[in-house]
mmCIF entry with sequence, helices, sheets and N, C-alpha, C, O atoms, coordinates in Angstrom:
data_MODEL
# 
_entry.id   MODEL 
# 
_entity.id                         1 
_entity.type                       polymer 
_entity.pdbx_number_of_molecules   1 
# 
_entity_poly.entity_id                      1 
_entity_poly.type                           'polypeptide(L)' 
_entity_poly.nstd_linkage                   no 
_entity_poly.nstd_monomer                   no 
_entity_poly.pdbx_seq_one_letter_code       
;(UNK)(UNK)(UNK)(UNK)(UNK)(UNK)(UNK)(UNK)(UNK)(UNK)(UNK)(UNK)(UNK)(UNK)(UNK)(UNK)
(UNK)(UNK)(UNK)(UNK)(UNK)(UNK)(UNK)(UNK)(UNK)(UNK)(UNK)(UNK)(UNK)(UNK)(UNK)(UNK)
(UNK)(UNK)(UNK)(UNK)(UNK)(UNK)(UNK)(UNK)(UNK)(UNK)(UNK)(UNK)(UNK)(UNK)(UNK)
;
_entity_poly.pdbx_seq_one_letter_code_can   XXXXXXXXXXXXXXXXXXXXXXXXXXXXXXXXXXXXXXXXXXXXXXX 
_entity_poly.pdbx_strand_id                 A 
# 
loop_
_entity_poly_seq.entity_id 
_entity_poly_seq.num 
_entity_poly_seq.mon_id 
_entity_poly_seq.hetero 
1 1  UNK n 
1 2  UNK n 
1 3  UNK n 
1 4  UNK n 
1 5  UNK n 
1 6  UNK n 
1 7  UNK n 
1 8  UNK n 
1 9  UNK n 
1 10 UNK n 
1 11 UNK n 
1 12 UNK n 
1 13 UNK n 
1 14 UNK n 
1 15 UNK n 
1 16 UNK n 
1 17 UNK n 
1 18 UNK n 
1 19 UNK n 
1 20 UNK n 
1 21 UNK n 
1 22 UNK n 
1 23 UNK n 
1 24 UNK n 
1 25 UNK n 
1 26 UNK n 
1 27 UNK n 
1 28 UNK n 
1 29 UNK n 
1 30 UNK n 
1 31 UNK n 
1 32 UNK n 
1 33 UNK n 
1 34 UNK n 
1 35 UNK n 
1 36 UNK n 
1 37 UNK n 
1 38 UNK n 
1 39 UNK n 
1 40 UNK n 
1 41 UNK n 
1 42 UNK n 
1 43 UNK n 
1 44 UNK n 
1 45 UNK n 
1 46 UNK n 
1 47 UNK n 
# 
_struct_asym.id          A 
_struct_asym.entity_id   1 
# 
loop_
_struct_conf.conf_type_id 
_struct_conf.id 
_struct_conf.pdbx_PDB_helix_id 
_struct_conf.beg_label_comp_id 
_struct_conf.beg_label_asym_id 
_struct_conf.beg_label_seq_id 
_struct_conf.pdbx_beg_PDB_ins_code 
_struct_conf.end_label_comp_id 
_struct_conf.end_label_asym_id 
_struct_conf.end_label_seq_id 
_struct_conf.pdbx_end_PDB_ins_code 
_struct_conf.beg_auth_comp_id 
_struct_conf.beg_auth_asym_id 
_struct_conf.beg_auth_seq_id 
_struct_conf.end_auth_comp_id 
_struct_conf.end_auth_asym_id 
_struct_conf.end_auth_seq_id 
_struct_conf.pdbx_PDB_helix_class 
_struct_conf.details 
_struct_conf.pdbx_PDB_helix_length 
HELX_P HELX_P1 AA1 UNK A 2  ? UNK A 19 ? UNK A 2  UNK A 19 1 ? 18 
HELX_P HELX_P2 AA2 UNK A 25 ? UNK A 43 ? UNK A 25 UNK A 43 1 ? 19 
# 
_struct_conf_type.id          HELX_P 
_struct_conf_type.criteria    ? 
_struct_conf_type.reference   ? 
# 
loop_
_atom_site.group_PDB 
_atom_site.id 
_atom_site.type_symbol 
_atom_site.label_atom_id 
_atom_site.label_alt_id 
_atom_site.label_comp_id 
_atom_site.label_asym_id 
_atom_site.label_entity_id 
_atom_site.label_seq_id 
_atom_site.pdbx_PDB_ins_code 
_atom_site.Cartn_x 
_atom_site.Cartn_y 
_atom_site.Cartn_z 
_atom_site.occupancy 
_atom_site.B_iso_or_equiv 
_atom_site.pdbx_formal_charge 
_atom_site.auth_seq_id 
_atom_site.auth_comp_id 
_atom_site.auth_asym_id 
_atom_site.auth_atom_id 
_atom_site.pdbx_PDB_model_num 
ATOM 1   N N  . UNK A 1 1  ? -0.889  -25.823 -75.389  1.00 0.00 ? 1  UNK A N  1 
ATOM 2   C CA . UNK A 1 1  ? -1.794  -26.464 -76.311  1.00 0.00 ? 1  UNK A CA 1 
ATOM 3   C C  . UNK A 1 1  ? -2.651  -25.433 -77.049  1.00 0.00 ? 1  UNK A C  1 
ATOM 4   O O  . UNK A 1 1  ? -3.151  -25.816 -78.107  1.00 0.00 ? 1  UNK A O  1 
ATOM 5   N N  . UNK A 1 2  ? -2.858  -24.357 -76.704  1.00 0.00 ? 2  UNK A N  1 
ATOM 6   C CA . UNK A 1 2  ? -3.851  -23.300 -76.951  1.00 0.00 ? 2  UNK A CA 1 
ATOM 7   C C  . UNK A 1 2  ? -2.823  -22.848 -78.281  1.00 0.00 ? 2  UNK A C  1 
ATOM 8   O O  . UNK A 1 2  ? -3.259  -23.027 -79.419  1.00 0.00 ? 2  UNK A O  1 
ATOM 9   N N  . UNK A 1 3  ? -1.757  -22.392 -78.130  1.00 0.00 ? 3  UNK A N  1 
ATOM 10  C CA . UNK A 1 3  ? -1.044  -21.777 -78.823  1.00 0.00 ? 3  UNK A CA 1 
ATOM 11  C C  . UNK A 1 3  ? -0.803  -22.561 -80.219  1.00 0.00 ? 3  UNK A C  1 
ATOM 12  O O  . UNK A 1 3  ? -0.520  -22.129 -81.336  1.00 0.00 ? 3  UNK A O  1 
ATOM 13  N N  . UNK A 1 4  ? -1.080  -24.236 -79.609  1.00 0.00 ? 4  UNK A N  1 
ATOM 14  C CA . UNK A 1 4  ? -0.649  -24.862 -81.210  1.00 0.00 ? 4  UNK A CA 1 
ATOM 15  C C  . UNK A 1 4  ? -1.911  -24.766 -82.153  1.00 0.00 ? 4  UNK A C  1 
ATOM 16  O O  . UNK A 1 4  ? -2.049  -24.289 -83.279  1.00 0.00 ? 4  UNK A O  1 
ATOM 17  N N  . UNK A 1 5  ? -2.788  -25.395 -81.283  1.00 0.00 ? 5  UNK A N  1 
ATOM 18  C CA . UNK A 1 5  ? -4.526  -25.356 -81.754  1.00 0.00 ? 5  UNK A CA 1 
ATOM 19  C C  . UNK A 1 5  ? -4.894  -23.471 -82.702  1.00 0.00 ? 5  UNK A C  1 
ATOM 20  O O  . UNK A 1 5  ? -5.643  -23.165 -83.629  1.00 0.00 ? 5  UNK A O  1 
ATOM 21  N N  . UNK A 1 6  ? -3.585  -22.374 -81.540  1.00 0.00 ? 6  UNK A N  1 
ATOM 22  C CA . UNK A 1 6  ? -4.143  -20.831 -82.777  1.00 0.00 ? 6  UNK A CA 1 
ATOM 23  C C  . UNK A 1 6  ? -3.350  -21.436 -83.889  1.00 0.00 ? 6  UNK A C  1 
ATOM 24  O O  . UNK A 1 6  ? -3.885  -21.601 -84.986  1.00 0.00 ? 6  UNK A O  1 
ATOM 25  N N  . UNK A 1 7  ? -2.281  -21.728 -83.704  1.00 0.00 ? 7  UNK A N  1 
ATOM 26  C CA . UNK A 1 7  ? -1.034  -22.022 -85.083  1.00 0.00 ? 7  UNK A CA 1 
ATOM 27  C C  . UNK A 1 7  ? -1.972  -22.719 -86.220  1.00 0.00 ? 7  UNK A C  1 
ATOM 28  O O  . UNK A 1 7  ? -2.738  -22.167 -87.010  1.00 0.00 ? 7  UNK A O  1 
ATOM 29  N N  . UNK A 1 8  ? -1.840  -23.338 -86.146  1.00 0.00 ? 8  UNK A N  1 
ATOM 30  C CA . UNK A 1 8  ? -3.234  -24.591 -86.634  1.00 0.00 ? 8  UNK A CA 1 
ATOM 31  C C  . UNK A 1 8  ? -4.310  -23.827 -87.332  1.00 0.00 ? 8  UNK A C  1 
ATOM 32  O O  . UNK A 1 8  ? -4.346  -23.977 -88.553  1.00 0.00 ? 8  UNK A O  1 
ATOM 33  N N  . UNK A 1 9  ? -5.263  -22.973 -86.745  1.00 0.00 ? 9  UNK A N  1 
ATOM 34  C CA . UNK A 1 9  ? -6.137  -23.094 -87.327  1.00 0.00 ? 9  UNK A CA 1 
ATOM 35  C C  . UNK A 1 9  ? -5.956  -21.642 -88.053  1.00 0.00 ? 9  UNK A C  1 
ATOM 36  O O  . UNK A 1 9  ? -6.809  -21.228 -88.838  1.00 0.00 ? 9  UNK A O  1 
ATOM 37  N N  . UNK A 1 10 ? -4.568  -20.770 -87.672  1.00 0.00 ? 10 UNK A N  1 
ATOM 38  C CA . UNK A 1 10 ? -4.365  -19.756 -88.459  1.00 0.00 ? 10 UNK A CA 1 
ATOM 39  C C  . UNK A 1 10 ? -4.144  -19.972 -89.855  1.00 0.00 ? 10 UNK A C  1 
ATOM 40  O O  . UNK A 1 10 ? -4.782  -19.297 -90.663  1.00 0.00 ? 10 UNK A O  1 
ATOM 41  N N  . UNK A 1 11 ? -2.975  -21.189 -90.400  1.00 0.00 ? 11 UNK A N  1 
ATOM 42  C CA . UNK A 1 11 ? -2.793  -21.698 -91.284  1.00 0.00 ? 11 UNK A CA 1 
ATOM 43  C C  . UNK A 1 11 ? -3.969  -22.152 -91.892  1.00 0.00 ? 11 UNK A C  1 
ATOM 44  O O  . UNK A 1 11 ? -3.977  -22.092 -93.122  1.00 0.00 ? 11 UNK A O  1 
ATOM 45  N N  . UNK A 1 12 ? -4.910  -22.567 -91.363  1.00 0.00 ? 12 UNK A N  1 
ATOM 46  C CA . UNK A 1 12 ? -6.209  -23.285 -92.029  1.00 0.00 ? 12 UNK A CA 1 
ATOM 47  C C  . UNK A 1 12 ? -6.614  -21.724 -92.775  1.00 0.00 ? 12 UNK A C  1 
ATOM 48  O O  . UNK A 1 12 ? -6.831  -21.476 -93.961  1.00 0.00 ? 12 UNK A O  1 
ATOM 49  N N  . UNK A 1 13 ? -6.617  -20.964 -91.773  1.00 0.00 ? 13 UNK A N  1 
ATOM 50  C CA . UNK A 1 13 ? -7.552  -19.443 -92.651  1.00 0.00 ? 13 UNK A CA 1 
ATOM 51  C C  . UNK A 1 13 ? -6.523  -19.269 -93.867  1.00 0.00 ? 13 UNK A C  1 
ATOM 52  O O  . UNK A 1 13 ? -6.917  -19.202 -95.031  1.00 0.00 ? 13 UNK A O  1 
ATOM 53  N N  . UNK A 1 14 ? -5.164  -19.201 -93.498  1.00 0.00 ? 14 UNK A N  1 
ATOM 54  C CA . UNK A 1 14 ? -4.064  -18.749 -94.670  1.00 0.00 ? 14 UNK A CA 1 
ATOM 55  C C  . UNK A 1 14 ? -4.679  -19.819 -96.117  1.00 0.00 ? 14 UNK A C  1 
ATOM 56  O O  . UNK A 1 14 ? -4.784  -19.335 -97.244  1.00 0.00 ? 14 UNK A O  1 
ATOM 57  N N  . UNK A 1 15 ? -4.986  -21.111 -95.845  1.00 0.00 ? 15 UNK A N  1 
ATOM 58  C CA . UNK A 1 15 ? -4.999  -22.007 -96.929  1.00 0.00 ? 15 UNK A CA 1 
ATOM 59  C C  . UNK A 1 15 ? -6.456  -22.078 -97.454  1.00 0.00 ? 15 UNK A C  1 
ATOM 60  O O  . UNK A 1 15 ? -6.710  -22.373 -98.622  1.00 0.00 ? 15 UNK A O  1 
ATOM 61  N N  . UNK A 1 16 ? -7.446  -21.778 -96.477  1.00 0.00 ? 16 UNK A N  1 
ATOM 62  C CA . UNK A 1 16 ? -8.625  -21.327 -97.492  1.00 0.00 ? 16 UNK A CA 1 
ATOM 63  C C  . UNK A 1 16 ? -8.391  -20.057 -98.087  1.00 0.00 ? 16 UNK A C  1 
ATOM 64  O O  . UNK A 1 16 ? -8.592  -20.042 -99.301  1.00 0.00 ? 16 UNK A O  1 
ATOM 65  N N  . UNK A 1 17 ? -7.868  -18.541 -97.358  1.00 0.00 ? 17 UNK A N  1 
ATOM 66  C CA . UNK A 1 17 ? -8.107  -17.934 -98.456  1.00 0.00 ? 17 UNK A CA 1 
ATOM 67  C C  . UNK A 1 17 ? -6.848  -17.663 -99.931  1.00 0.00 ? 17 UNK A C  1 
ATOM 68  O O  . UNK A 1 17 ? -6.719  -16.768 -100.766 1.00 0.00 ? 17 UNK A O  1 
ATOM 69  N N  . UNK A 1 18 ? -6.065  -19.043 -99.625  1.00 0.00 ? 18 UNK A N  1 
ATOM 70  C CA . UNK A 1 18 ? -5.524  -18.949 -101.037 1.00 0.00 ? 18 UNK A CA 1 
ATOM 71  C C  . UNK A 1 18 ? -6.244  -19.675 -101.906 1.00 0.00 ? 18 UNK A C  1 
ATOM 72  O O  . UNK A 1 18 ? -6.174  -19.356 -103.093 1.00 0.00 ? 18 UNK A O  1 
ATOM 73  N N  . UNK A 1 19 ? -7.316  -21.105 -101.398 1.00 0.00 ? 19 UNK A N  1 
ATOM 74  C CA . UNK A 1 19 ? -8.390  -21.654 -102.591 1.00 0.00 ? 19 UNK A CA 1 
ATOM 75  C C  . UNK A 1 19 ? -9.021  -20.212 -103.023 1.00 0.00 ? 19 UNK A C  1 
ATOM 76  O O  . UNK A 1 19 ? -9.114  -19.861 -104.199 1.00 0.00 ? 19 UNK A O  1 
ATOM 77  N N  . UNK A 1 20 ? -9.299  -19.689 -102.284 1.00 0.00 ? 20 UNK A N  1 
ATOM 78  C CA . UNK A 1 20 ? -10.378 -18.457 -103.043 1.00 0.00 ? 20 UNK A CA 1 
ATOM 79  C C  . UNK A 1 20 ? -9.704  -17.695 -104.572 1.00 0.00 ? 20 UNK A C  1 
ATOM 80  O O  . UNK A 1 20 ? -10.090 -17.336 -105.684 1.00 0.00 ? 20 UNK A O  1 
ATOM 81  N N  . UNK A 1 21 ? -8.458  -17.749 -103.742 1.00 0.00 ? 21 UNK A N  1 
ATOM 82  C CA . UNK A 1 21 ? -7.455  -16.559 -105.131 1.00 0.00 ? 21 UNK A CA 1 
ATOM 83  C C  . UNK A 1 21 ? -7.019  -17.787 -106.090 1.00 0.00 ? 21 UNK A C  1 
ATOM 84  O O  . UNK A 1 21 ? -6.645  -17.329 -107.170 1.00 0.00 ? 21 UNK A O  1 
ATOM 85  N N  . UNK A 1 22 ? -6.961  -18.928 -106.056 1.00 0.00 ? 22 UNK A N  1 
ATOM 86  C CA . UNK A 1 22 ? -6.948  -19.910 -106.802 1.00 0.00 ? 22 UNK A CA 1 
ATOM 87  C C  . UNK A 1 22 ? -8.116  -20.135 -107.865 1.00 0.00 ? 22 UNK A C  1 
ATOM 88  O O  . UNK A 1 22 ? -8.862  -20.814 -107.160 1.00 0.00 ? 22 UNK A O  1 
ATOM 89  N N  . UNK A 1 23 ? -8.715  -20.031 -108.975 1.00 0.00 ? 23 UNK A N  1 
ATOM 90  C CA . UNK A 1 23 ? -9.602  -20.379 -109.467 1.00 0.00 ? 23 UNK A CA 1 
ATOM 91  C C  . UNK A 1 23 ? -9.655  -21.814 -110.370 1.00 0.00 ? 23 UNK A C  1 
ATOM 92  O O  . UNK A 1 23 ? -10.592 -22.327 -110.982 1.00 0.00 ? 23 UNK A O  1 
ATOM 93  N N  . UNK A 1 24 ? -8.149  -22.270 -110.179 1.00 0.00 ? 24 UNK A N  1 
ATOM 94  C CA . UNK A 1 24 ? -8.466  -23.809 -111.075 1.00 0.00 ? 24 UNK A CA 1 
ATOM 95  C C  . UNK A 1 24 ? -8.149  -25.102 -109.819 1.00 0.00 ? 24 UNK A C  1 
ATOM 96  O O  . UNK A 1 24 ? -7.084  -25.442 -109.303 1.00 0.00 ? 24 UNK A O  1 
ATOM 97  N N  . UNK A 1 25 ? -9.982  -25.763 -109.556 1.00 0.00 ? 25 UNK A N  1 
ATOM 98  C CA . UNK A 1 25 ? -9.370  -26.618 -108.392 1.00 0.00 ? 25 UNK A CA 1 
ATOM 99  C C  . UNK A 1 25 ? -8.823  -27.612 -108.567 1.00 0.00 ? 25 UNK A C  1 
ATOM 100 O O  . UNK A 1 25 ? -8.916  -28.382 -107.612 1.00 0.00 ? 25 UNK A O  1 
ATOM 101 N N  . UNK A 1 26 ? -8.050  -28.102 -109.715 1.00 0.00 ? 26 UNK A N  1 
ATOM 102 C CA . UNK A 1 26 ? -7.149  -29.083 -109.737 1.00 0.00 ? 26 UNK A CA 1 
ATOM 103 C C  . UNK A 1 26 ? -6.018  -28.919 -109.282 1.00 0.00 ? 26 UNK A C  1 
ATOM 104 O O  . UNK A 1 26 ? -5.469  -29.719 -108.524 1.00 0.00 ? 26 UNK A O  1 
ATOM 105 N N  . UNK A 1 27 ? -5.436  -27.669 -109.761 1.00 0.00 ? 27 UNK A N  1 
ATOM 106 C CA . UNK A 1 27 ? -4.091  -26.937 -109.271 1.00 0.00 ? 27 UNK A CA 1 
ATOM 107 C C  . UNK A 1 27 ? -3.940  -26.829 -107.565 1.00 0.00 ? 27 UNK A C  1 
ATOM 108 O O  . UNK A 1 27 ? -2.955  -26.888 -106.828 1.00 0.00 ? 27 UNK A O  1 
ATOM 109 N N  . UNK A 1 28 ? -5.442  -26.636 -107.298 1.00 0.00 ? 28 UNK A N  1 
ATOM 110 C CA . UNK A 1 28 ? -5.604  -26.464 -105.746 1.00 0.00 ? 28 UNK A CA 1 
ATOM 111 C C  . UNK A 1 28 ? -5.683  -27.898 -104.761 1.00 0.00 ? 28 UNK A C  1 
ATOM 112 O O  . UNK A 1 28 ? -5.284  -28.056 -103.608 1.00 0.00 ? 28 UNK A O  1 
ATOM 113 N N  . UNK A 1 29 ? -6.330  -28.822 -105.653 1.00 0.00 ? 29 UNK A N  1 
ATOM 114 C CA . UNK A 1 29 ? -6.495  -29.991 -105.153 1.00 0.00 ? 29 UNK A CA 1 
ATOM 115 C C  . UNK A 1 29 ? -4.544  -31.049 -105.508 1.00 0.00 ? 29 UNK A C  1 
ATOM 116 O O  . UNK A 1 29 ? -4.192  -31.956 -104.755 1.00 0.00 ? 29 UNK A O  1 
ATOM 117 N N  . UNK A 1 30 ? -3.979  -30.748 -106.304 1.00 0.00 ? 30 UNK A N  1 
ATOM 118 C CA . UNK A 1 30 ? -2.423  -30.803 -106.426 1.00 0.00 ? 30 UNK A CA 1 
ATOM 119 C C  . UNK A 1 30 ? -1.944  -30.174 -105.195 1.00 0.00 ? 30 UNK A C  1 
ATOM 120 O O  . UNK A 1 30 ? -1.677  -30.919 -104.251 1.00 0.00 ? 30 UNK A O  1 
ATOM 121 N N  . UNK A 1 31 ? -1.807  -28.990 -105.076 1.00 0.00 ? 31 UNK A N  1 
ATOM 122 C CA . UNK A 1 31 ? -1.474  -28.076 -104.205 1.00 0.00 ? 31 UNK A CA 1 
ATOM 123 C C  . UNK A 1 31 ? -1.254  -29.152 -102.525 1.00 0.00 ? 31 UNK A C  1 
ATOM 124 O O  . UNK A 1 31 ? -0.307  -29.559 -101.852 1.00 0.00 ? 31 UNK A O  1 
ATOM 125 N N  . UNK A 1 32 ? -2.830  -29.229 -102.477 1.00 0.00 ? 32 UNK A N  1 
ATOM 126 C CA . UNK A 1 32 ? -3.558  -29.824 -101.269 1.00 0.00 ? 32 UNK A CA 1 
ATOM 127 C C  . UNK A 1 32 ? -2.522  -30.913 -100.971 1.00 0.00 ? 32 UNK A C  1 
ATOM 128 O O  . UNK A 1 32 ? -2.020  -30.845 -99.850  1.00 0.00 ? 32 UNK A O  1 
ATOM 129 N N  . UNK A 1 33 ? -2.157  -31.794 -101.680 1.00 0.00 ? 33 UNK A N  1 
ATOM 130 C CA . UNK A 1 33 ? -2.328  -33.323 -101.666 1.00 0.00 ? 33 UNK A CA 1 
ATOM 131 C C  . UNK A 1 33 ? -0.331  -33.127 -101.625 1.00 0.00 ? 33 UNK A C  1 
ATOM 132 O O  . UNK A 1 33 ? 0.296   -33.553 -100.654 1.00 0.00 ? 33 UNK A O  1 
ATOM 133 N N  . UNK A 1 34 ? 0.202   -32.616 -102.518 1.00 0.00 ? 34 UNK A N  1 
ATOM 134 C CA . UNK A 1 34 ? 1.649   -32.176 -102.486 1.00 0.00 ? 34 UNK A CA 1 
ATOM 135 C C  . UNK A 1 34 ? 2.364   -31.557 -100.497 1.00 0.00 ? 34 UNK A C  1 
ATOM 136 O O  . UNK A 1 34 ? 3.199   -32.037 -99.731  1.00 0.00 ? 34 UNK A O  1 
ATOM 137 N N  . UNK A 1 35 ? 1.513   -30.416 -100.439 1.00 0.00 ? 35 UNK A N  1 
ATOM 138 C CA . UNK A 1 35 ? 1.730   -30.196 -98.983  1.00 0.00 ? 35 UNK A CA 1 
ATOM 139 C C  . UNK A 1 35 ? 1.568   -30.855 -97.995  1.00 0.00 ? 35 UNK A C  1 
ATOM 140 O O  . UNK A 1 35 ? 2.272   -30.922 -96.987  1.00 0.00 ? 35 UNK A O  1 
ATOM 141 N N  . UNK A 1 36 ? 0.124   -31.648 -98.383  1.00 0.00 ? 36 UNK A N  1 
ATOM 142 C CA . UNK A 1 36 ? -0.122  -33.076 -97.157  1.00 0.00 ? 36 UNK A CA 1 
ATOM 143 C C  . UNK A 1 36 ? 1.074   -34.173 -96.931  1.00 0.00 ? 36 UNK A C  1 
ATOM 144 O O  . UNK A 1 36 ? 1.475   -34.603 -95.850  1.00 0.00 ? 36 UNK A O  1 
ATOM 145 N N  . UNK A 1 37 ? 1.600   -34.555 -98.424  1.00 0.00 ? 37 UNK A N  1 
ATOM 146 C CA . UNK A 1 37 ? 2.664   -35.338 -98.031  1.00 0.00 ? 37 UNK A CA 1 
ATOM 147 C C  . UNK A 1 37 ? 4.040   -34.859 -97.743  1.00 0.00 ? 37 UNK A C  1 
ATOM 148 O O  . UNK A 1 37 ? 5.004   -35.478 -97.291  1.00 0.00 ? 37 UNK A O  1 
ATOM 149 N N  . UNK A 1 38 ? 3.892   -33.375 -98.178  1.00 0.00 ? 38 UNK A N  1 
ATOM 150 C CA . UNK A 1 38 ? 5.721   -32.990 -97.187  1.00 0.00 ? 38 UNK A CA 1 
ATOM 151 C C  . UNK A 1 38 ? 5.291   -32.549 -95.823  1.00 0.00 ? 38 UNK A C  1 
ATOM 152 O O  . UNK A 1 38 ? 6.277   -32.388 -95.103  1.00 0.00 ? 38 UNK A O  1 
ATOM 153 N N  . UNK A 1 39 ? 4.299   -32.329 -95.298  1.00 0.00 ? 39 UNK A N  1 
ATOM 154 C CA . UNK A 1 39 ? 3.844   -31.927 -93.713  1.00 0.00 ? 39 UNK A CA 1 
ATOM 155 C C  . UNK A 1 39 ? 3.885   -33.079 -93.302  1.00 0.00 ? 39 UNK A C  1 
ATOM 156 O O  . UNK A 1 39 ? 4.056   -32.977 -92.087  1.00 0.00 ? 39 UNK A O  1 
ATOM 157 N N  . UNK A 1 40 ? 3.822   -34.301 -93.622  1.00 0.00 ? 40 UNK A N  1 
ATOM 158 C CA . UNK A 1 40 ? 3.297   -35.654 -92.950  1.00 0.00 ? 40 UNK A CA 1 
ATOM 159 C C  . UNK A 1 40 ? 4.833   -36.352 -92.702  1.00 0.00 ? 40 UNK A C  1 
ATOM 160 O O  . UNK A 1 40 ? 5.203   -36.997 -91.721  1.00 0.00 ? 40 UNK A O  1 
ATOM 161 N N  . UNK A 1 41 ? 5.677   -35.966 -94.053  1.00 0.00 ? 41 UNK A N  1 
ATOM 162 C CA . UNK A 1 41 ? 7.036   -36.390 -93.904  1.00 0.00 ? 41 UNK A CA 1 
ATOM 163 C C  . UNK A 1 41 ? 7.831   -35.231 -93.133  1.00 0.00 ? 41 UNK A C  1 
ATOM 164 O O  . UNK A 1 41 ? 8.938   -35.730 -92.932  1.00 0.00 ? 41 UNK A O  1 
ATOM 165 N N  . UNK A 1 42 ? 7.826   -34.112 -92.671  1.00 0.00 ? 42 UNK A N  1 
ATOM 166 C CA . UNK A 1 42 ? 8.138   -33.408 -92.283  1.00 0.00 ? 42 UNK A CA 1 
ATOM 167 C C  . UNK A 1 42 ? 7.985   -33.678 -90.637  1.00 0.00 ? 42 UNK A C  1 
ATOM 168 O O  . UNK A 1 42 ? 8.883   -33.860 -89.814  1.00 0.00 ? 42 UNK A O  1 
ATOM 169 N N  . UNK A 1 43 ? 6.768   -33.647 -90.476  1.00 0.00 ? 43 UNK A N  1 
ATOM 170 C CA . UNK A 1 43 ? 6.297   -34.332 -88.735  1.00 0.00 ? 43 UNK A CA 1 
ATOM 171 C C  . UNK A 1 43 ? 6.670   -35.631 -88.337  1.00 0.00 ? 43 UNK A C  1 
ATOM 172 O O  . UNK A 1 43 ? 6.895   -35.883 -87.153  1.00 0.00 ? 43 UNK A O  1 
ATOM 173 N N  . UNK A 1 44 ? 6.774   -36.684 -89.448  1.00 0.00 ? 44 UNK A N  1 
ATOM 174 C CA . UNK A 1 44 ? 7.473   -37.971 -88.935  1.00 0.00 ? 44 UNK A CA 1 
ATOM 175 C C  . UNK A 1 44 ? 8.698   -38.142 -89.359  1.00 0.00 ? 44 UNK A C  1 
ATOM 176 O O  . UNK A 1 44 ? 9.000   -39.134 -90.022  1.00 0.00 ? 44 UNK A O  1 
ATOM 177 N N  . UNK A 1 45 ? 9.354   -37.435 -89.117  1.00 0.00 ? 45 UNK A N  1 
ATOM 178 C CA . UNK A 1 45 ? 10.971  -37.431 -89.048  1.00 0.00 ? 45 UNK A CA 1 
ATOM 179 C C  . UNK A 1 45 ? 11.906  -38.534 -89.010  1.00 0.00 ? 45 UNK A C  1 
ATOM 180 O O  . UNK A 1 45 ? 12.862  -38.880 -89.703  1.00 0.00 ? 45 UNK A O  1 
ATOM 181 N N  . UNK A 1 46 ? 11.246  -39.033 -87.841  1.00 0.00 ? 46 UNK A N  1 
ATOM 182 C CA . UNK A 1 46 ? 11.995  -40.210 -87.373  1.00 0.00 ? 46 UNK A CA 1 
ATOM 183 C C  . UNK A 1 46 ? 13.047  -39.503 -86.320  1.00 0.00 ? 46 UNK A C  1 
ATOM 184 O O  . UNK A 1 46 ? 14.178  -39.984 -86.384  1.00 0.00 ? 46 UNK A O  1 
ATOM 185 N N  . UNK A 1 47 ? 12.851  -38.350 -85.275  1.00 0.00 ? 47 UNK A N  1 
ATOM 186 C CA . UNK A 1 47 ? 13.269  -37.648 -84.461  1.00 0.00 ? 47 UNK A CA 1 
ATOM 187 C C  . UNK A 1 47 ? 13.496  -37.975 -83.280  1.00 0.00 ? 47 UNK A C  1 
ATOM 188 O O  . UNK A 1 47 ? 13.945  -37.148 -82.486  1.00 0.00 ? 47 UNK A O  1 
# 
């Protein structure tokens, strides 16, 4: 559990500091909302 919780919140650091190098937050808020729904379809598989 430790190991998923580092996975996890490593990606969280990876995805704030690409908002930073991002300067238009629509593109970022697209970005956001595009990855949420292939991670969400990605994890519910139906496996």
């Amino acid at each position: 559990m430790k190991k998923l919780i580092g996975f996890i919140l490593f990606w969280i650091s990876i995805g704030m500091l690409l908002m930073l190098l991002i300067k238009n937050i629509w593109v970022g808020i697209l970005l956001i909302i595009l990855l949420m729904i292939i991670g969400y379809n990605l994890f519910d598989c139906g496996c």
